[in-house]
N, C-alpha and C positions, 0 to 999 in steps of 0.2 A: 504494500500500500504506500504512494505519495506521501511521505510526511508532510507537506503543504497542502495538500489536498485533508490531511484527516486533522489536522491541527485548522482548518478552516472551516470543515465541514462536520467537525465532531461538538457540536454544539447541544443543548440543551433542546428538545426537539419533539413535539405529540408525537406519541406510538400510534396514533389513528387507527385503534381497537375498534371506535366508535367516530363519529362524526356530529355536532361537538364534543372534543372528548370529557371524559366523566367528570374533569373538575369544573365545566362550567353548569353542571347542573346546578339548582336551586331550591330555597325551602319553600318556595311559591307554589310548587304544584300538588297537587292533594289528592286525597284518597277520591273525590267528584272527578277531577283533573283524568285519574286512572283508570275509574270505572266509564267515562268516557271516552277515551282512546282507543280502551279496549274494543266496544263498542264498533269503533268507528273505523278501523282495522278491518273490520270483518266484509268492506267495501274498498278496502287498500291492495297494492302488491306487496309482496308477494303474495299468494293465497292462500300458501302449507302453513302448517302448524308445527312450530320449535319450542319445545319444552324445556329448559332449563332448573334443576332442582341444585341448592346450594347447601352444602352437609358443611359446617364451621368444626365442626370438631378434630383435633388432631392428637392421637397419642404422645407424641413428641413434634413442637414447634423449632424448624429452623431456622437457623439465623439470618438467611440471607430472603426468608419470605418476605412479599410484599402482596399477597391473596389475606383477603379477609376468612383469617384462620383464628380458632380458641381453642386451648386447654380442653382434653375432654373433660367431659359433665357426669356426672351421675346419672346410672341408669334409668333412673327415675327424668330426670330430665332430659335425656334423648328421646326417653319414650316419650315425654309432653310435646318437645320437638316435633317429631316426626306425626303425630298428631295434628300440631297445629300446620305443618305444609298439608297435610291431605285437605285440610277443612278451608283455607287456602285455594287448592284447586278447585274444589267444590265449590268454592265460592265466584272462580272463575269461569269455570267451565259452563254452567247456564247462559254465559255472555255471549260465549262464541258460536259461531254459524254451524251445525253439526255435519255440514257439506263440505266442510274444509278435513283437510286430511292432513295426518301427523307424519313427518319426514324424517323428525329428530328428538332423540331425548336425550339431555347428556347430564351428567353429572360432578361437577366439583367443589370444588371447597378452599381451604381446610381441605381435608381426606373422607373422602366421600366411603372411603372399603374400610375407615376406620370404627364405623357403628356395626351391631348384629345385622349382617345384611340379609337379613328375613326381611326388613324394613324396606330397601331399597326393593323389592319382589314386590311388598304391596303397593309401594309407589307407582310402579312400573305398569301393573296391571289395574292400577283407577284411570290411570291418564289413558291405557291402551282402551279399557272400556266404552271413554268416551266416543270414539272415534274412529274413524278408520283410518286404514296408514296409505302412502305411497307404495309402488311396489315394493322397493329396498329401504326403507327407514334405516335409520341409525341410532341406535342406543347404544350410546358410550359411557364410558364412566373413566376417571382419571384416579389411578391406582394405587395404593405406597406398599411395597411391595415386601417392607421389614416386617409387616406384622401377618402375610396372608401363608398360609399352609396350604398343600395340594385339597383340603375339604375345602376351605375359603374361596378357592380359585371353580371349583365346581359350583357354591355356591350361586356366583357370577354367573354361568352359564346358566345356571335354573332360573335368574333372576330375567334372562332372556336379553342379555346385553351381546351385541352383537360384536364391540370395539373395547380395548379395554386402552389405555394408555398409560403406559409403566413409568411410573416416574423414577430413573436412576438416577441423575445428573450427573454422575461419574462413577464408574468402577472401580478408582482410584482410593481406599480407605483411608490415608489421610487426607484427602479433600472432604471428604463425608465428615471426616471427624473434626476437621476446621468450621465446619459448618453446622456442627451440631444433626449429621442426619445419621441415622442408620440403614445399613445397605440392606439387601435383601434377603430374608428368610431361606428362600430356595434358589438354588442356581439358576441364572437365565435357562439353560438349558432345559431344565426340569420344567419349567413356565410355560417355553414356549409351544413343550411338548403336548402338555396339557391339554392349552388353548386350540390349539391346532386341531388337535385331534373333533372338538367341537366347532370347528369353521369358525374362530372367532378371531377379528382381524385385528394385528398386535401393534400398537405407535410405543416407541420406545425414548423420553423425555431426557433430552442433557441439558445440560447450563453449564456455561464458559463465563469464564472472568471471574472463579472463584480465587482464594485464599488457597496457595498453594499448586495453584492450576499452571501446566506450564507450556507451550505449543507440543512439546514432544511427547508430556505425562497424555494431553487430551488425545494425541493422534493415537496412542494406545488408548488409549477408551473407547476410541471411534473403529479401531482396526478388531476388536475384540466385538464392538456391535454390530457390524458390517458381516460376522461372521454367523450371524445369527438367524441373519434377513429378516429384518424386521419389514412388516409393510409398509410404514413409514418411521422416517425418525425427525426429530425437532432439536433443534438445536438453540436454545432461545441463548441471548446474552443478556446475561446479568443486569439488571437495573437495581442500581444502586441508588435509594431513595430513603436515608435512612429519617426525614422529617413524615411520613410513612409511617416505617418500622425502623423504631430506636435500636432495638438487637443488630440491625446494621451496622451499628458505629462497631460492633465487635470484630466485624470483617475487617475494618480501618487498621485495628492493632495485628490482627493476623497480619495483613499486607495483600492488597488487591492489583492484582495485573494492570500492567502502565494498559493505556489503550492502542500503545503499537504491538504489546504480548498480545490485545483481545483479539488486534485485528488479524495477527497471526493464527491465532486460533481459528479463527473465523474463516480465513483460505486454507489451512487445513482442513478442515472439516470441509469443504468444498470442493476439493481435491480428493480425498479420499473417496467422501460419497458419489462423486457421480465418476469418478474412474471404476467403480465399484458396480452403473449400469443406475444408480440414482437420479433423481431428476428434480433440480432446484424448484422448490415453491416457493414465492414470496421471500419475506427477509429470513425465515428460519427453518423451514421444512423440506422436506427432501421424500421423493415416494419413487416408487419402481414408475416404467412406462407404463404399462398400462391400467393405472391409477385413474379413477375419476376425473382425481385436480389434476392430475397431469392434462387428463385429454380436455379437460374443460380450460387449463390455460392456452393450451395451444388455440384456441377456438375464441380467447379473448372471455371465456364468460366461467372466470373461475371470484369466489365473494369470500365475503368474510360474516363474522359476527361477533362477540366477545368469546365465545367458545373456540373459535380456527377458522383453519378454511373450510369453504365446502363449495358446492358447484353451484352455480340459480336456478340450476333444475332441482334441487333438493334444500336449498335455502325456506327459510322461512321467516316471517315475523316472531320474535323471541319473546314468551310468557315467562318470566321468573318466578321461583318461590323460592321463600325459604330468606334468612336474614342477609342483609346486604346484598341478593339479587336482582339482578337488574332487568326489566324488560326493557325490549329491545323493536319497536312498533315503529311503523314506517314512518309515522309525523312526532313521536314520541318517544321519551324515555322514563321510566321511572325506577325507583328504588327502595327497598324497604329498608326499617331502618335496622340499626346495627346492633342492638341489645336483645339476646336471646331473651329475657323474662318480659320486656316489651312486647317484644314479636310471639311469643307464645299465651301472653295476657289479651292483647287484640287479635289476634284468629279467635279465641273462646270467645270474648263476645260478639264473634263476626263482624271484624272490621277490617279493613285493610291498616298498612301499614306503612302505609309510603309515608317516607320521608323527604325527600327531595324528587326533583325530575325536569323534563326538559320538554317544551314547546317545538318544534321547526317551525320555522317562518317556510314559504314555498322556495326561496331564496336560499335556506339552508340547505335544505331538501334536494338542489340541484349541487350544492358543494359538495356534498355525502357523496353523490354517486360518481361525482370526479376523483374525492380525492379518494371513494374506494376501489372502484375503477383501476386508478393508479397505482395505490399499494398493494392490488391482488397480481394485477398481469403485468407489473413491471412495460407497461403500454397504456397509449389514451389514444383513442383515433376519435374524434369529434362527431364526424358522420353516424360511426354506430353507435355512440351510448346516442344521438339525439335521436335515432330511429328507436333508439331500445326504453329511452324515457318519454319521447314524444313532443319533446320541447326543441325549438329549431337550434344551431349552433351559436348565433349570435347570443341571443339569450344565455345560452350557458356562459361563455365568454365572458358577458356583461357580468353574467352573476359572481365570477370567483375573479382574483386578486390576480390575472391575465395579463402581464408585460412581456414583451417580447426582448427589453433588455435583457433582463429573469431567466430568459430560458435562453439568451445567446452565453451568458455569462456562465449556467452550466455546462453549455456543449461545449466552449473553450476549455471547463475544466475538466471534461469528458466523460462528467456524468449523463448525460444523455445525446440523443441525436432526434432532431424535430424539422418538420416541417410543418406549412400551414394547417396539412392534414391531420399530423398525426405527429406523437409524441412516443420515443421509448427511450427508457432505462439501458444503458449499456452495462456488459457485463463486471465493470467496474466501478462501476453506481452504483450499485444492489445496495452496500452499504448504505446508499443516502437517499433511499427512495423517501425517507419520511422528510428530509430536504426541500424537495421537488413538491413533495406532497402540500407542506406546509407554506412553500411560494403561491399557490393558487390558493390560500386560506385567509382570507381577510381580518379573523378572530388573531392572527399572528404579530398587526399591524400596533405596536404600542406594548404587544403582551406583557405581563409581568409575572406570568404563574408559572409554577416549579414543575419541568420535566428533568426525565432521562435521557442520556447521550444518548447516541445511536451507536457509539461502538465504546 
């Protein structure tokens, strides 16, 4: 990597999860605000239905989390827990149109495989009750793999989860133990024979830029997972956020990788995986060819949502439950709030629970799909998202932060190559696609709020 280029463009930067991202949410919008959206959704695109269930609980918290994670609870209050998300759904589900059909349900936290997952089974089959699915839906769930036994791993399957996502972040035991995680109960091996055996499709989770982490130690962790074939792998980089999670500052005294070791990391791991027959997704994932996202980015119509990628044939409008989940509706965002005895006291008396949330003006609404557009397919061609949203080009143009200095001044520095038609990320941009992203963002103009670098 340029050191001119990353010492330029390694800046403080929206990860564009979302569109506004989640800090410009507010305390203005309300439980009315929610119950109308939903509502109002059920007349929006996408059509599908995206289920998101948030489990906060975690046997052991690491240090380098930035996921709205808790200490677990007493059994007694998981069971209230998981009680109050069902009554929750129930409370949702009379809202929505019973002609819409469910594509996705996924699962995370905190450690979603850290409660009795009998619980996770009845969750599974109230939301499938309602509804019917697409042909392949996806229920996923995001894994920690220290505490699961070969009965735990079946339990999963009975629970009818189709994806599981392993979270290792490193194979490496002193990077785990810098960071407070413990590794996994059973050998990869053992795992993935398991799963396999029940066609269930395996994403295998790292994180780079840890305490301890070196270009050489990760390309052995990458060269040991690669061995594995996992269906996908992700490779997130570290965000270090520690006004967030305080426990961060603990990384500080460990010693955190300069950001020309991440960026080493980061071309390792891109080297191996696709000399390896992988195929780059967005800023962190990697899947075989013939993967969904693979074939949906080649085609330009590969999406996102707070959950990952997924394709717009299987996207959907995102319902959250569960504390500090976020739904994710086409003109709308909201969010419940963050205190389990809260969120467990308002489901009993059937209420919602929002606490904060977000409006789109039509105006934003056309930023969204630029700037997500942008950060799935590493490409913007103008003609099709305006056939694909229905608004002409000028209009979009007019709407987002559009200078043509702006995008002459990345292509000199060789993040991208543009024409009046169309915009792409070159292979050495990848890194600063949230760059590029954030030049068409008008909310950038004056900003003062606290992100993560991008490397």
């Amino acid at each position: 990597m340029n050191k001119e280029l990353l010492a330029k463009y390694n800046v403080p930067t929206p990860r564009y999860t979302s569109y506004p991202p989640a800090n410009y949410f507010n305390d203005q919008f309300t439980n009315e605000d929610f119950e109308r959206s939903v509502i109002e959704s059920n007349r929006s695109l996408p059509e599908n239905l995206s289920f998101y269930i948030h489990i906060p609980f975690c046997k052991h918290l690491c240090h380098y989390c930035g996921c709205n994670s808790y200490p677990m609870a007493k059994d007694e209050v998981v069971a209230a827990y998981v009680e109050a998300v069902k009554k929750e759904i129930r409370k949702v589900i009379p809202l929505l149109d019973k002609n819409r059909r469910i594509s996705q349900i996924h699962y995370g936290g905190g450690s979603p495989s850290s409660i009795p997952l009998h619980y996770l089974q009845e969750i599974n089959e109230l939301l499938l009750s309602g509804f019917s699915c697409t042909d392949v839906p996806e229920i996923a769930i995001e894994c920690h793999p220290a505490y699961l036994d070969g009965n735990n791993w079946l339990e999963l399957v009975k629970a009818g989860f189709t994806r599981c996502s392993i979270g290792v972040q490193d194979f490496n035991e002193k990077v785990l133990k810098g960071v407070n995680r413990k590794p996994s109960l059973l050998d990869m091996e053992t795992i993935f024979e398991l799963l396999r055996t029940h066609g269930i499709s395996i994403n295998l989770d790292f994180i780079y830029g840890l305490p301890y982490q070196s270009v050489e130690s990760f390309e052995e962790t990458l060269q040991k997972a690669v061995l594995l074939k996992p269906d996908r792998l992700v490779t997130f980089s570290y965000a270090h956020v520690p006004w967030v999670n305080k426990a961060q500052l603990i990384l500080e005294k460990n010693g955190l990788p300069s950001p020309q070791e991440k960026s080493g990391m980061y071309d390792a791991a891109k080297r191996i995986l696709t000399s390896n027959g992988y195929q780059p997704i967005g800023l962190d994932h990697f899947v075989l060819p013939d993967d969904d996202l693979n074939i949906a980015l080649q085609s330009g119509q590969l999406h996102r949502n707070f959950q990952g990628y997924c394709t717009r044939k299987t996207t959907g409008q995102v319902y959250a439950f569960g504390v500090t989940a976020i739904s994710q509706l086409s003109m709308a965002y909201s969010q419940n709030t963050k205190n389990i005895p809260e969120y467990i006291q308002k489901m009993n008396a059937g209420e919602f629970s929002i606490i904060k949330g977000y409006e789109l003006s039509r105006g934003e609404q056309i930023i969204k799909e630029v700037v997500t557009t942008l950060m799935c397919n590493n490409a913007l061609n103008w003609k099709v998202l305006s056939d694909h949203i229905g608004i002409d080009v000028d209009t979009i143009k007019q709407s987002v932060s559009y200078t043509e200095e702006r995008l002459a001044e990345f292509e000199k520095d060789g993040i991208i190559t543009y024409t009046p038609e169309e915009l792409r990320i070159t292979p050495e941009g990848f890194l600063f696609v949230r760059n590029v992203a954030a030049s068409f963002d008008p909310l950038m103009k004056g900003n003062t709020k606290l992100y993560s670098k991008p490397v």
